[in-house]
C-alpha positions as CSV (number, residue, x, y, z in Angstrom):
1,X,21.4,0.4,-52.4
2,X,19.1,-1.7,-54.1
3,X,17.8,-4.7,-52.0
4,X,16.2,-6.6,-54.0
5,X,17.3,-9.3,-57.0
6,X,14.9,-9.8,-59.5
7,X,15.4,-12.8,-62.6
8,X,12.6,-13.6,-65.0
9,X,12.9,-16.2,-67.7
10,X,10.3,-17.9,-70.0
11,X,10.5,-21.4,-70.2
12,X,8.9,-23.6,-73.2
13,X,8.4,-26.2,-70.7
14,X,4.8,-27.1,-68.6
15,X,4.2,-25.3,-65.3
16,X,4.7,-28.9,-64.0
17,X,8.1,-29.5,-65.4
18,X,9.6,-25.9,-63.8
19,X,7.5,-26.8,-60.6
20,X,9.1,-29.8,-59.9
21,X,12.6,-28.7,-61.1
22,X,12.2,-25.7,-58.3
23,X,10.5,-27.5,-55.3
24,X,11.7,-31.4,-55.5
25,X,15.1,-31.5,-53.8
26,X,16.7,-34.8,-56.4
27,X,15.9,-32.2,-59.3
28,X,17.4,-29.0,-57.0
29,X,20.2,-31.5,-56.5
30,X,20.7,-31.7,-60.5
31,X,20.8,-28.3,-61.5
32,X,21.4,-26.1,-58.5
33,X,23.9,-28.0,-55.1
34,X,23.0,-30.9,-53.2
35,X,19.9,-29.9,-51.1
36,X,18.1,-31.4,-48.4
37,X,14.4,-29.1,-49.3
38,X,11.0,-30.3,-49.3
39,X,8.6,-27.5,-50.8
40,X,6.3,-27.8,-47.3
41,X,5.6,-24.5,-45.1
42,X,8.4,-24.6,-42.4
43,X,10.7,-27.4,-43.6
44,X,14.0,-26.6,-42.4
45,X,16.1,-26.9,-45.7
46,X,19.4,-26.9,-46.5
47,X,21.2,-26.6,-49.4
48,X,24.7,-28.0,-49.7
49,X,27.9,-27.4,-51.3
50,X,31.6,-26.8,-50.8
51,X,32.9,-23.9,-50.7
52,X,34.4,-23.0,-54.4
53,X,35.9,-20.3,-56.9
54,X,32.4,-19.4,-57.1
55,X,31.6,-18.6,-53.9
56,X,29.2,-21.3,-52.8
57,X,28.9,-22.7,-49.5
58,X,25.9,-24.4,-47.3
59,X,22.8,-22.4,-47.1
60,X,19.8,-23.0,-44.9
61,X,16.5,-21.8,-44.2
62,X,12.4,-22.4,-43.7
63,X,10.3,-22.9,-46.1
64,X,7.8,-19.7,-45.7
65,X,5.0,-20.8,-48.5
66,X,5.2,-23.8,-50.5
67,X,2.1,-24.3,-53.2
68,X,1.9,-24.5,-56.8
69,X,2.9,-22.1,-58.4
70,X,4.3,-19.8,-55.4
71,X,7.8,-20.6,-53.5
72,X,9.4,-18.8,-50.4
73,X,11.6,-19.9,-48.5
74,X,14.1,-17.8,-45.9
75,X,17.7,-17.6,-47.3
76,X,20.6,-17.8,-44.4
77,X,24.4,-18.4,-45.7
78,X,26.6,-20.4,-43.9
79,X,29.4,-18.0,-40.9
80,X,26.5,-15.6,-41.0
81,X,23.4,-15.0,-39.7
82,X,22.0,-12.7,-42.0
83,X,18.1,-13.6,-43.2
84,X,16.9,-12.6,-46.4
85,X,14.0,-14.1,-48.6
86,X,13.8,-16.3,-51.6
87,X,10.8,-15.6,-53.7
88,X,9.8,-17.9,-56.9
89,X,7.2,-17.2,-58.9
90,X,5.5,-19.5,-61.5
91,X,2.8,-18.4,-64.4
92,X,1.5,-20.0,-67.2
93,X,1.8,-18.2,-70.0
94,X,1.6,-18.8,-74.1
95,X,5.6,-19.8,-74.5
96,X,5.2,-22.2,-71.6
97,X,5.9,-21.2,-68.2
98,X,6.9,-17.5,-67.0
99,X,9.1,-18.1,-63.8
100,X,10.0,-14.8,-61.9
101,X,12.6,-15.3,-59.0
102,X,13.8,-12.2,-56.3
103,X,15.5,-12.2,-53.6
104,X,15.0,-9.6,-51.1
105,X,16.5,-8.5,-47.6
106,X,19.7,-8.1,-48.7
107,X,20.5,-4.7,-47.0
108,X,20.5,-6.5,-44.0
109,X,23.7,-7.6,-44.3
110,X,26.2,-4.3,-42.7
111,X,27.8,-1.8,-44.9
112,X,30.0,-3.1,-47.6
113,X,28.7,-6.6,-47.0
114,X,25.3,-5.7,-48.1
115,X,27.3,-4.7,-52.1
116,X,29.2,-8.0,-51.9
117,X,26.4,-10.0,-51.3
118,X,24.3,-8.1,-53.5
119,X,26.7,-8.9,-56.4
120,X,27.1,-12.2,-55.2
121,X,24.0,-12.9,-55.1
122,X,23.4,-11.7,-58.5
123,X,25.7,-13.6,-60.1
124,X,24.6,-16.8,-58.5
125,X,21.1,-16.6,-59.5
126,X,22.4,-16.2,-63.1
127,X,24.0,-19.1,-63.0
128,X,21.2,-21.0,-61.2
129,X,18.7,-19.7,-63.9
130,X,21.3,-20.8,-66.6
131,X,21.7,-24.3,-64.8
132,X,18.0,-24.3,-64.3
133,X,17.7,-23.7,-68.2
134,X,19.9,-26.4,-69.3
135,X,18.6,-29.3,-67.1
136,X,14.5,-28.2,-68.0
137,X,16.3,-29.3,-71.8
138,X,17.9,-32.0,-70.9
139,X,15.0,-33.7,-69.2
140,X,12.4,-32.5,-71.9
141,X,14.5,-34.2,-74.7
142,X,15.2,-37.3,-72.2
143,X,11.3,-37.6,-71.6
């Protein structure tokens, strides 16, 4: 099985701007569920939201490495006790801002848990990347 999610997406937006949207919890809060994060090395976060068609549900975790441009934070859904890793990635690059995001560990979950979440998992950073997309736009033509 594969254990790993990887997402990469070019933004024409500053470092700054995809910094800030990724690491400040009011902007997390905006695009992704209400979180409770602060982008400092062991911050206990959480990340709140109920539980929908979508699957989402309260998420928590430490903050493993917090500094520009590099974000990783331990990944624990709520009912389980599963840890995997959050990993974001920023770079500079001509366009704007190269962000790479993967998520690994995910073959610690048992069995046909492991696919669920996998898929899961997949899906949701999608739509977090598509979310993440759309407010970087709206706050560029805002600003």
């Amino acid at each position: 099985m594969n254990d790993v999610i990887t997402k990469e997406k070019v933004f024409n937006h500053p470092i700054n701007k995809v910094w800030d949207a990724i690491s400040k919890a009011e902007e997390i809060s905006t695009w992704f569920i209400q979180a409770d994060f602060k982008a400092q090395k062991g911050y206990q976060y959480t990340f709140t939201s109920e539980p929908n068609e979508k699957g989402c549900t309260t998420i928590s975790g430490t903050v493993k490495e917090a500094h520009p441009y590099v974000l990783v934070y331990t990944w624990i859904v709520a009912d389980t006790n599963v840890e995997t890793t959050v990993t974001w990635k920023l770079e500079s690059v001509a366009d704007g801002t190269k962000l790479h995001l993967e998520h690994s560990g995910i073959s610690n979950y048992e069995g046909d848990t492991a696919i669920a979440m996998f898929e899961s998992f997949n899906g949701g950073w999608e739509s977090c990347i598509n979310g993440l997309t759309t407010y970087l736009k709206q706050e560029v033509n805002a600003g």
